[in-house]
N, C-alpha and C positions, 0 to 999 in steps of 0.2 A: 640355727645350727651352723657352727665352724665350719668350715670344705676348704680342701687344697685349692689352691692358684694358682696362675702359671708364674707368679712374682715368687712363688715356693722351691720353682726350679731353675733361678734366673741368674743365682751366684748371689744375687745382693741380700739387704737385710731380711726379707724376710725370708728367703732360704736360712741366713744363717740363725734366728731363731729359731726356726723349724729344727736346724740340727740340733741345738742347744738347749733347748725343753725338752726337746723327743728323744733323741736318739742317743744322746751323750748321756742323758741321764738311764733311759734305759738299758746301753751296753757299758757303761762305764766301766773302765776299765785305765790302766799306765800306758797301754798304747793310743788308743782314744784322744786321753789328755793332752798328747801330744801336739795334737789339732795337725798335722801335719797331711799331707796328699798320699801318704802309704805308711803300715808297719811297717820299723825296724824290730826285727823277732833277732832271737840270741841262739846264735846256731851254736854255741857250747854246750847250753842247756838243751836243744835239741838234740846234740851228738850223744848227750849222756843218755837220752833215753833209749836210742836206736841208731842205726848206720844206714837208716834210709829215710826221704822222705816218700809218702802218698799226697798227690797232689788232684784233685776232682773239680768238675763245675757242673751245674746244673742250673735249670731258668722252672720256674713255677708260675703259669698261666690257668691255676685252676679257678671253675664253675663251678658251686658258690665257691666263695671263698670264705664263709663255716660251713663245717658239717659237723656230722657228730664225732666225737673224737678229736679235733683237732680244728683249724686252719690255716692257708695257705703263710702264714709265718712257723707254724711251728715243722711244717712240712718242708718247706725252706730250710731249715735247720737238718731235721732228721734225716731229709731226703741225702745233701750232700755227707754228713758222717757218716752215714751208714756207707753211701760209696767208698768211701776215704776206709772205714772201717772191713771190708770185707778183705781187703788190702792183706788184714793180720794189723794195721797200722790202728795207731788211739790218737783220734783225731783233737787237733791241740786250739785251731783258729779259724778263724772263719772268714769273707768276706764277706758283702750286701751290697746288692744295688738294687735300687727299687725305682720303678716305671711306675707315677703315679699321674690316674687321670683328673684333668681338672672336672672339680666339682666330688671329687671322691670327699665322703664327709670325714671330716679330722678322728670321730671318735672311730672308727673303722680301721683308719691307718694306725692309732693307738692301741687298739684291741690286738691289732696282727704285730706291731712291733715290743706291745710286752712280751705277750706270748713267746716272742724268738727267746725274749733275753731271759725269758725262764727256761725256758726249753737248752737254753746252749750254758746257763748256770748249772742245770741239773745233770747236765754232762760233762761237764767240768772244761766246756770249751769256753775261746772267746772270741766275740765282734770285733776284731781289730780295727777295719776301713771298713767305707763302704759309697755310697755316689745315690744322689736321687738327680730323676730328669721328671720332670712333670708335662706334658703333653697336651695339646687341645682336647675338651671334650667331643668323644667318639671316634680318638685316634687310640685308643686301649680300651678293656674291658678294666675299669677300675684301677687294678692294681697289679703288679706283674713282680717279682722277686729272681734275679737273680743270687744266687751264693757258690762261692767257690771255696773248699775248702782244703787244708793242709795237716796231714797225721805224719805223726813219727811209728815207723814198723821196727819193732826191736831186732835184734839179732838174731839172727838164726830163723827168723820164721818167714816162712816160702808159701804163701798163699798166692790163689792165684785160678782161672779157670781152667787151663791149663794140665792142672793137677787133679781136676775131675777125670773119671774113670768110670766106664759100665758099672755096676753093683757095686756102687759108693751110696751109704746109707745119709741121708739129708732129715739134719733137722730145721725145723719149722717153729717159730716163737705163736702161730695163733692159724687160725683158720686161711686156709689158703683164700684171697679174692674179698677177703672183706674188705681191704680197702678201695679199691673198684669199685664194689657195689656201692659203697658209703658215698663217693662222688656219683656217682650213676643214680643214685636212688632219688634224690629233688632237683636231678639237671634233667633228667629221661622222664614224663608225666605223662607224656602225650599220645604213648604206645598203648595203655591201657594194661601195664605190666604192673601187680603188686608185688609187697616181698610181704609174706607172713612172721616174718622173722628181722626183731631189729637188726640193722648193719651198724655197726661202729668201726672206725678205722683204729689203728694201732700206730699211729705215726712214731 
């Protein structure tokens, strides 16, 4: 069975096929192509969309990292848009960085890195950049995701907490706490807690 190694985070060759089977090919993209150390994004075309930007970051350290509903790649993705998204903003790019432990098996980190790039296809975002560091074994739990993301907020629209108010009616896309439970339910065993009722998360 294939496993990452610390020559995966070392800058040299095998880092750079690691980037070039894996990751190039899964977020492919004209920024990507580029192979260069950051997007250049086209602030015209962002200006046309809106006269602001939403700018987020978030780090993903979860146990496991499947559950049902999702994993920690596609959480990675949905976690920071939906930040970026509560904005009023429609989140356009993304970044990644990923903390991978040695010995983390290859087919794991391909499961977690398709998943992003469907998960950020199906929202019509993209992987721009992104940085792996790979780590001694038992310096991480596996695998660890950073994503920082970037939306354009059109005009006129003023979202914001702010703008909450006493008897302000809140809608809700799915049951409140299922995703909690969905990580809580095969990481928590040892309490003697069942749940009668499957959890599924909503990522």
């Amino acid at each position: 069975m294939k496993s990452v190694q610390l020559a995966h985070g070392s800058g040299g060759q095998a880092m750079q096929q690691l980037i070039g089977d894996l990751f190039m090919q899964a977020f492919a993209n004209p920024w990507l192509a580029e192979q260069e150390d950051q997007a250049r994004l086209d602030l015209a075309q962002l200006s046309a969309q809106g006269d602001r930007l939403a700018f987020s970051t978030d780090s993903y350290v979860i146990d496991p990292l499947f559950f049902p509903g999702g994993n920690i790649g596609k959480l990675a993705v949905c976690g920071t848009a939906n930040d970026v998204a509560v904005s009023g903003a429609l989140p356009r790019y993304l970044s990644c960085g990923f903390i991978l432990e040695e010995g983390l098996e290859m087919a794991t980190l391909e499961a977690v890195v398709n998943s992003m790039a469907q998960t950020a296809r199906e929202a019509g975002i993209a992987i721009v950049t992104g940085d792996t560091k790979v780590v001694p074994r038992g310096a991480a739990d596996k695998l660890f995701i950073n994503t920082a993301g970037i939306g354009v907020i059109p005009t006129g629209i003023r979202w914001g907490a702010q703008q909450i108010s006493a008897g302000d009616v809140l809608l809700v896309s799915g049951t409140l706490g299922d995703h909690g439970a969905t990580i809580l339910k095969p990481a928590r065993t040892d309490g003697g807690l069942t749940a009668r009722c499957p959890a599924t998360a909503r990522c």
